[in-house]
TILO-173529 format. One record per residue: residue number from 1; x, y, z of N, C-alpha, C in turn. Coordinates in pm, whole numbers, padded with zeros to 5 digits. Each point is the difference from the previous one (the first is absolute). Layout:
SEDO | k | n_px | n_py | n_pz | ca_px | ca_py | ca_pz | c_px | c_py | c_pz
SEDO | NUM | X | Y | Z | X | Y | Z | X | Y | Z $
...
END
This chain:
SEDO | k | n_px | n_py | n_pz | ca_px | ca_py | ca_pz | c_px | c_py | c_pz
SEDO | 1 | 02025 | 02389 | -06274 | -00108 | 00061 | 00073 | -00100 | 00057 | -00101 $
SEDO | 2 | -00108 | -00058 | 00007 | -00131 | 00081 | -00087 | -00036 | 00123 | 00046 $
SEDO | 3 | -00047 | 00063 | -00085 | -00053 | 00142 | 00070 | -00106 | 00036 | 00057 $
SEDO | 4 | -00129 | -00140 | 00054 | -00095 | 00015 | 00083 | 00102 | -00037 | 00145 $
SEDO | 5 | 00088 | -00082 | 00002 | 00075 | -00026 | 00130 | 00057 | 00112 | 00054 $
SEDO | 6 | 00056 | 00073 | -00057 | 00085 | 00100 | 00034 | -00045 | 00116 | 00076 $
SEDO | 7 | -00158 | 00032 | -00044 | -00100 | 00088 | 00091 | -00033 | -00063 | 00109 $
SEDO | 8 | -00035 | -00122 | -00008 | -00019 | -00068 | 00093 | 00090 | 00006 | 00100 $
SEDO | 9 | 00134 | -00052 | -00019 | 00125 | -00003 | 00107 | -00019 | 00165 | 00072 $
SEDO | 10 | 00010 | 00086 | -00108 | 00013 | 00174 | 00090 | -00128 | 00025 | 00110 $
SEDO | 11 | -00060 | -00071 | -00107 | -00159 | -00004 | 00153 | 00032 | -00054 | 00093 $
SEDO | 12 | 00048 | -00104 | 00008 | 00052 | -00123 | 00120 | 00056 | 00091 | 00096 $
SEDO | 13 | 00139 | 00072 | -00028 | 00127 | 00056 | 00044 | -00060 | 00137 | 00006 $
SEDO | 14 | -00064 | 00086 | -00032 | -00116 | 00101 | 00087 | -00095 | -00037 | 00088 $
SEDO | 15 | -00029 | -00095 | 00007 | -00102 | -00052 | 00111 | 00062 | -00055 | 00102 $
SEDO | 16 | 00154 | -00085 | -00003 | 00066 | -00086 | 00095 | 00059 | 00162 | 00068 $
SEDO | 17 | 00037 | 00095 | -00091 | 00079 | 00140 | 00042 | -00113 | 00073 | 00143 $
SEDO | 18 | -00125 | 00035 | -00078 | -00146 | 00059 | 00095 | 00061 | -00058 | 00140 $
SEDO | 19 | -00041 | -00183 | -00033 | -00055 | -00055 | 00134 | 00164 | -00007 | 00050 $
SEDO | 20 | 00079 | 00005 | -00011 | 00130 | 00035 | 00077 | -00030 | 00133 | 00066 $
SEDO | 21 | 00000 | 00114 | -00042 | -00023 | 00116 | 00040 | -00055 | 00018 | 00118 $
SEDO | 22 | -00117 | -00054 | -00045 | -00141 | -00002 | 00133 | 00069 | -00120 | 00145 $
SEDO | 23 | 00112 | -00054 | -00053 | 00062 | -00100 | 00164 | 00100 | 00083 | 00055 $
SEDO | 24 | 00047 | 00113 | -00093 | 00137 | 00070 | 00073 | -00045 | 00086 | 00141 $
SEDO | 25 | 00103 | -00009 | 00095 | -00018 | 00007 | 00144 | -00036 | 00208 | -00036 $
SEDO | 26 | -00103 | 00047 | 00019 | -00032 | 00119 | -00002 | 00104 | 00074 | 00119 $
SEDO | 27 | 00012 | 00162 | 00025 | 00020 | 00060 | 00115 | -00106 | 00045 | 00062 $
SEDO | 28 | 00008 | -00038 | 00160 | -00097 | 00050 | 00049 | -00043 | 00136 | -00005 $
SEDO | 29 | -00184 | -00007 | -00029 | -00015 | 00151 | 00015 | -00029 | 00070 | 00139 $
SEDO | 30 | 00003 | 00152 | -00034 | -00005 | 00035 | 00100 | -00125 | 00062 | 00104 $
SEDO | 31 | -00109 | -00108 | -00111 | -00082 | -00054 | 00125 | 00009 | -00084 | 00085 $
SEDO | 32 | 00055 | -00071 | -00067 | 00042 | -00145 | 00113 | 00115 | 00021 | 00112 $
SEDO | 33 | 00073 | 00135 | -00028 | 00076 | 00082 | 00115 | -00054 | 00056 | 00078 $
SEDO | 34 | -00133 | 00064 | -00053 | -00086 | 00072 | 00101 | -00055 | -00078 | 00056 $
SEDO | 35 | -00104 | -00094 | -00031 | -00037 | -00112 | 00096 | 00089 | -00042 | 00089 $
SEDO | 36 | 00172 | -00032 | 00003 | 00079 | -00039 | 00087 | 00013 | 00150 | 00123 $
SEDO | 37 | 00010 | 00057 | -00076 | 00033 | 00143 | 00114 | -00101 | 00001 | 00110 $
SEDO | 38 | -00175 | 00037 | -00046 | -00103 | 00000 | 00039 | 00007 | -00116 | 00096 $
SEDO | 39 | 00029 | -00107 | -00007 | 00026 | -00127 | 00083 | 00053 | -00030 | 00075 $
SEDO | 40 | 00106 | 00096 | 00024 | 00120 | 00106 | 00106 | -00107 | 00034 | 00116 $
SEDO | 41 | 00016 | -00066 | 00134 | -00075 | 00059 | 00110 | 00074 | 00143 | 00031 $
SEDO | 42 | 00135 | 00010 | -00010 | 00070 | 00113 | 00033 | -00069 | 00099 | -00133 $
SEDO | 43 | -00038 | 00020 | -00124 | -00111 | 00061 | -00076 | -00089 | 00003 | -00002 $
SEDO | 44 | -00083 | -00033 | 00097 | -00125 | 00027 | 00034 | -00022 | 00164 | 00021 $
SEDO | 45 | -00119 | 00027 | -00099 | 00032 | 00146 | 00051 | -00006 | 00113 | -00146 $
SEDO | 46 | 00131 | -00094 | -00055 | 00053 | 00090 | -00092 | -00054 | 00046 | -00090 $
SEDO | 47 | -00030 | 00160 | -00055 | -00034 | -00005 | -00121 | 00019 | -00040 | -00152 $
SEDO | 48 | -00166 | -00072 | -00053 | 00040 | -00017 | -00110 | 00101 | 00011 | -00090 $
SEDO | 49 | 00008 | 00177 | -00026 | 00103 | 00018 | -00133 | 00095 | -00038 | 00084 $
SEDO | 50 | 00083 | 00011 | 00138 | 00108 | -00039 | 00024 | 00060 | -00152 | -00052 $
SEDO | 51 | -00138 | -00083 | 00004 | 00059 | -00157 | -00009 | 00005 | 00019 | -00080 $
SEDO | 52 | -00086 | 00041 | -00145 | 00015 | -00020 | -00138 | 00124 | -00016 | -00032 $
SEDO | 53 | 00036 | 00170 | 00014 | 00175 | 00017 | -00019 | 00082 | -00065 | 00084 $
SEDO | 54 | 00028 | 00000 | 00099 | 00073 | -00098 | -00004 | -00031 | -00121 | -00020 $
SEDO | 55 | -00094 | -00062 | -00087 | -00016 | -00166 | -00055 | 00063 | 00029 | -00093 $
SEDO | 56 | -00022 | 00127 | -00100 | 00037 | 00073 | -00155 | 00149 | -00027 | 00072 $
SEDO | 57 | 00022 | 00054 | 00087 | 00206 | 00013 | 00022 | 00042 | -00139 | -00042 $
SEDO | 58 | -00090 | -00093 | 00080 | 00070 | -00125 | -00031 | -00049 | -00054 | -00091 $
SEDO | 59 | -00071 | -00001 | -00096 | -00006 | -00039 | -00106 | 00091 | 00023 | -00136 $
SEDO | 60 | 00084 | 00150 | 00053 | 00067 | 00028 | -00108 | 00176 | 00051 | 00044 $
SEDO | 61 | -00001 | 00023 | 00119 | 00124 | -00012 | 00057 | 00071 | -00070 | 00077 $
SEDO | 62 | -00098 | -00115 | 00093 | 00054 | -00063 | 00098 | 00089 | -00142 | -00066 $
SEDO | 63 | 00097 | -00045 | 00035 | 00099 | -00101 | -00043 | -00122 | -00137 | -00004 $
SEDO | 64 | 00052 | -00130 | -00095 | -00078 | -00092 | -00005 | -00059 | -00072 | 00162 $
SEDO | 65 | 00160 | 00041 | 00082 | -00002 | -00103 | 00114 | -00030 | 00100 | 00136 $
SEDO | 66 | -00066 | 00117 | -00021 | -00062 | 00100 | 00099 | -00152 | -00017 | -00101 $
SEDO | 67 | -00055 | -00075 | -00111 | -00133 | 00052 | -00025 | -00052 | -00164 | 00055 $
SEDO | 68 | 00098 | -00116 | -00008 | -00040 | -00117 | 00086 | -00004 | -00026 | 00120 $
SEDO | 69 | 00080 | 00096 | 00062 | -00017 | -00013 | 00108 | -00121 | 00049 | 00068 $
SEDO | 70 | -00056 | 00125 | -00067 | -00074 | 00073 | 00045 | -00132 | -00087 | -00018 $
SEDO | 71 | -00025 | -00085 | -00107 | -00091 | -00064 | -00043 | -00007 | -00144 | 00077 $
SEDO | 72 | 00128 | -00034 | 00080 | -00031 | -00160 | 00064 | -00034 | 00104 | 00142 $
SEDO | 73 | 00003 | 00052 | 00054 | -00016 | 00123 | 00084 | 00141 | -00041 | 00076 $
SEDO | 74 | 00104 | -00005 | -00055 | 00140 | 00002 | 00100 | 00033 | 00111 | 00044 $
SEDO | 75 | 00024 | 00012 | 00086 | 00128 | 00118 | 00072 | 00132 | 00046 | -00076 $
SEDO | 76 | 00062 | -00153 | 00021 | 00134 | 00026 | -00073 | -00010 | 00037 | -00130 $
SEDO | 77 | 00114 | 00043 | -00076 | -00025 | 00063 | -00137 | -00059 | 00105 | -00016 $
SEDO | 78 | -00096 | 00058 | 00102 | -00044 | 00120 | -00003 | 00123 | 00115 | 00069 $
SEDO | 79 | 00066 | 00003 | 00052 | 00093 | 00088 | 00100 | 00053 | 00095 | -00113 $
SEDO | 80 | 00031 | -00071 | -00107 | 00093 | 00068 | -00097 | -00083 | 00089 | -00085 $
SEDO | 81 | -00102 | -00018 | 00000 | -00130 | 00116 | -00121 | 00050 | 00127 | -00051 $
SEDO | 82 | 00101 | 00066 | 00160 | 00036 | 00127 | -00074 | 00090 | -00019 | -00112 $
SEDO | 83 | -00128 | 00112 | -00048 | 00060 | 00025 | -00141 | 00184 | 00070 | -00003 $
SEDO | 84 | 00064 | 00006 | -00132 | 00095 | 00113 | 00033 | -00036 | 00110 | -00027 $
SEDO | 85 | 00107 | 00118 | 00071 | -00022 | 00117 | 00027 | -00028 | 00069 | -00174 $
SEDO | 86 | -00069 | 00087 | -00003 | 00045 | 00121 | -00153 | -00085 | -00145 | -00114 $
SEDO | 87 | -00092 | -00101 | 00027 | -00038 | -00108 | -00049 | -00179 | 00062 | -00081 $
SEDO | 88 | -00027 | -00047 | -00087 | -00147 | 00007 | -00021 | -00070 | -00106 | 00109 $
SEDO | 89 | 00076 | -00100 | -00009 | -00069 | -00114 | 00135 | -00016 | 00120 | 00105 $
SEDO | 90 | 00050 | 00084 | 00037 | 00027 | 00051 | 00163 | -00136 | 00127 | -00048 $
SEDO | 91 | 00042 | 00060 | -00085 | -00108 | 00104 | -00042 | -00148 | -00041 | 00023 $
SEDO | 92 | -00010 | -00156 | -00051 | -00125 | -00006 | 00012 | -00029 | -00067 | 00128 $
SEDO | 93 | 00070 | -00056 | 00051 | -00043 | -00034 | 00212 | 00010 | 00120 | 00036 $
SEDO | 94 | 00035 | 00110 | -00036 | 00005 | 00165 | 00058 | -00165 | 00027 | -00002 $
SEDO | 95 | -00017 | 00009 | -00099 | -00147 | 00041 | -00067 | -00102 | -00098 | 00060 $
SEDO | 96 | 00034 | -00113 | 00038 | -00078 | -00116 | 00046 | -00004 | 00070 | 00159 $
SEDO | 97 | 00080 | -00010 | 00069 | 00057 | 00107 | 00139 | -00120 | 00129 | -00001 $
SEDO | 98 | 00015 | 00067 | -00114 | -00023 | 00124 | 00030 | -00191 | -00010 | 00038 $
SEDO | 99 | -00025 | -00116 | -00139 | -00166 | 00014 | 00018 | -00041 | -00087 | 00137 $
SEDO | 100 | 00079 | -00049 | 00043 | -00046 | -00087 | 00135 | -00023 | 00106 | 00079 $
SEDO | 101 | 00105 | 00091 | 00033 | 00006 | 00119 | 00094 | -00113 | 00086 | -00011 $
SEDO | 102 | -00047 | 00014 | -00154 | -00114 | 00136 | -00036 | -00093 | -00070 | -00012 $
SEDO | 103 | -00056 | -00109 | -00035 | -00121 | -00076 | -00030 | -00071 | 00001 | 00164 $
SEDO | 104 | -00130 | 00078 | 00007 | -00071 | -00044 | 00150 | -00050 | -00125 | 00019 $
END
Protein backbone atom coordinates (compact mmCIF):
# COMPACT_ATOMS: atom_id res chain seq x y z
CA UNK A 1 0.00 0.00 0.00
CA UNK A 2 1.50 3.50 -0.98
CA UNK A 3 0.91 6.26 1.21
CA UNK A 4 -1.24 8.50 -1.20
CA UNK A 5 -3.71 5.22 -1.16
CA UNK A 6 -4.00 4.89 2.30
CA UNK A 7 -5.58 8.55 2.86
CA UNK A 8 -7.46 7.88 0.22
CA UNK A 9 -9.03 4.44 1.51
CA UNK A 10 -9.77 6.44 5.22
CA UNK A 11 -11.57 9.05 3.07
CA UNK A 12 -13.54 6.32 1.27
CA UNK A 13 -14.50 4.50 4.77
CA UNK A 14 -15.46 8.11 6.40
CA UNK A 15 -17.60 8.97 3.69
CA UNK A 16 -19.19 5.24 3.10
CA UNK A 17 -19.44 5.65 7.41
CA UNK A 18 -21.42 9.65 6.98
CA UNK A 19 -23.70 8.28 4.22
CA UNK A 20 -24.57 5.09 6.34
CA UNK A 21 -25.43 7.27 9.24
CA UNK A 22 -27.71 9.61 7.36
CA UNK A 23 -29.94 5.92 6.17
CA UNK A 24 -30.18 4.73 9.88
CA UNK A 25 -33.97 4.44 10.79
CA UNK A 26 -34.10 7.77 13.21
CA UNK A 27 -36.71 7.81 16.45
CA UNK A 28 -39.60 9.52 15.98
CA UNK A 29 -39.74 13.01 17.21
CA UNK A 30 -41.93 14.35 19.30
CA UNK A 31 -43.31 16.48 16.87
CA UNK A 32 -44.39 13.97 14.78
CA UNK A 33 -46.27 12.66 18.14
CA UNK A 34 -47.83 15.85 18.46
CA UNK A 35 -49.06 16.04 15.03
CA UNK A 36 -50.51 12.37 15.71
CA UNK A 37 -52.24 13.45 19.03
CA UNK A 38 -53.59 16.83 17.49
CA UNK A 39 -55.08 14.41 14.75
CA UNK A 40 -56.98 12.64 17.61
CA UNK A 41 -60.71 13.88 17.02
CA UNK A 42 -61.16 12.71 20.71
CA UNK A 43 -58.10 15.80 21.21
CA UNK A 44 -59.62 18.24 19.72
CA UNK A 45 -59.60 20.86 22.12
CA UNK A 46 -56.59 20.12 23.94
CA UNK A 47 -54.14 22.38 25.13
CA UNK A 48 -51.02 22.97 23.48
CA UNK A 49 -48.48 22.38 26.32
CA UNK A 50 -50.67 19.35 27.15
CA UNK A 51 -49.93 17.64 23.64
CA UNK A 52 -46.38 18.75 23.68
CA UNK A 53 -45.83 16.73 26.82
CA UNK A 54 -47.39 14.17 26.30
CA UNK A 55 -45.72 13.83 22.57
CA UNK A 56 -42.30 14.61 24.95
CA UNK A 57 -43.82 11.36 27.16
CA UNK A 58 -43.70 9.42 24.16
CA UNK A 59 -40.83 10.32 22.73
CA UNK A 60 -38.84 9.39 25.68
CA UNK A 61 -40.81 6.91 27.68
CA UNK A 62 -43.34 5.20 25.65
CA UNK A 63 -42.23 1.39 24.55
CA UNK A 64 -41.15 1.00 20.70
CA UNK A 65 -44.56 -0.84 20.02
CA UNK A 66 -46.97 1.88 22.00
CA UNK A 67 -44.87 4.85 19.97
CA UNK A 68 -46.00 2.72 16.54
CA UNK A 69 -48.86 2.22 17.33
CA UNK A 70 -49.65 5.56 18.24
CA UNK A 71 -48.06 6.72 14.96
CA UNK A 72 -50.02 4.07 12.46
CA UNK A 73 -52.98 5.58 14.65
CA UNK A 74 -53.86 1.92 16.17
CA UNK A 75 -55.83 1.30 19.16
CA UNK A 76 -54.26 -1.81 20.08
CA UNK A 77 -50.85 -1.47 21.73
CA UNK A 78 -51.97 1.56 23.20
CA UNK A 79 -54.04 -0.08 26.38
CA UNK A 80 -50.79 -0.86 28.06
CA UNK A 81 -49.08 2.97 28.14
CA UNK A 82 -49.44 2.90 31.85
CA UNK A 83 -46.48 3.57 32.99
CA UNK A 84 -45.28 1.62 36.33
CA UNK A 85 -46.11 2.82 39.57
CA UNK A 86 -43.00 4.93 41.73
CA UNK A 87 -41.65 5.19 37.59
CA UNK A 88 -40.06 8.53 36.05
CA UNK A 89 -42.30 7.29 32.95
CA UNK A 90 -45.41 7.73 35.46
CA UNK A 91 -43.98 11.07 37.00
CA UNK A 92 -43.94 12.54 33.84
CA UNK A 93 -47.76 11.42 32.45
CA UNK A 94 -48.49 12.87 36.14
CA UNK A 95 -47.12 16.25 35.18
CA UNK A 96 -48.51 15.78 31.61
CA UNK A 97 -52.14 15.10 33.72
CA UNK A 98 -51.55 17.86 35.88
CA UNK A 99 -50.98 20.70 33.02
CA UNK A 100 -54.02 19.37 31.03
CA UNK A 101 -56.15 19.97 34.21
CA UNK A 102 -54.48 23.69 34.92
CA UNK A 103 -53.80 24.85 31.37
CA UNK A 104 -57.23 27.08 30.32
Amino acid sequence: MTMRSRPARLLALLLLAISMTGCADDDPSAEEFATKIRANPQMSGAPDKAVSCVAAWYATHASPEQRAALLEGRTTGLEDATPAPGSAAEAALLDCLKLAATTP
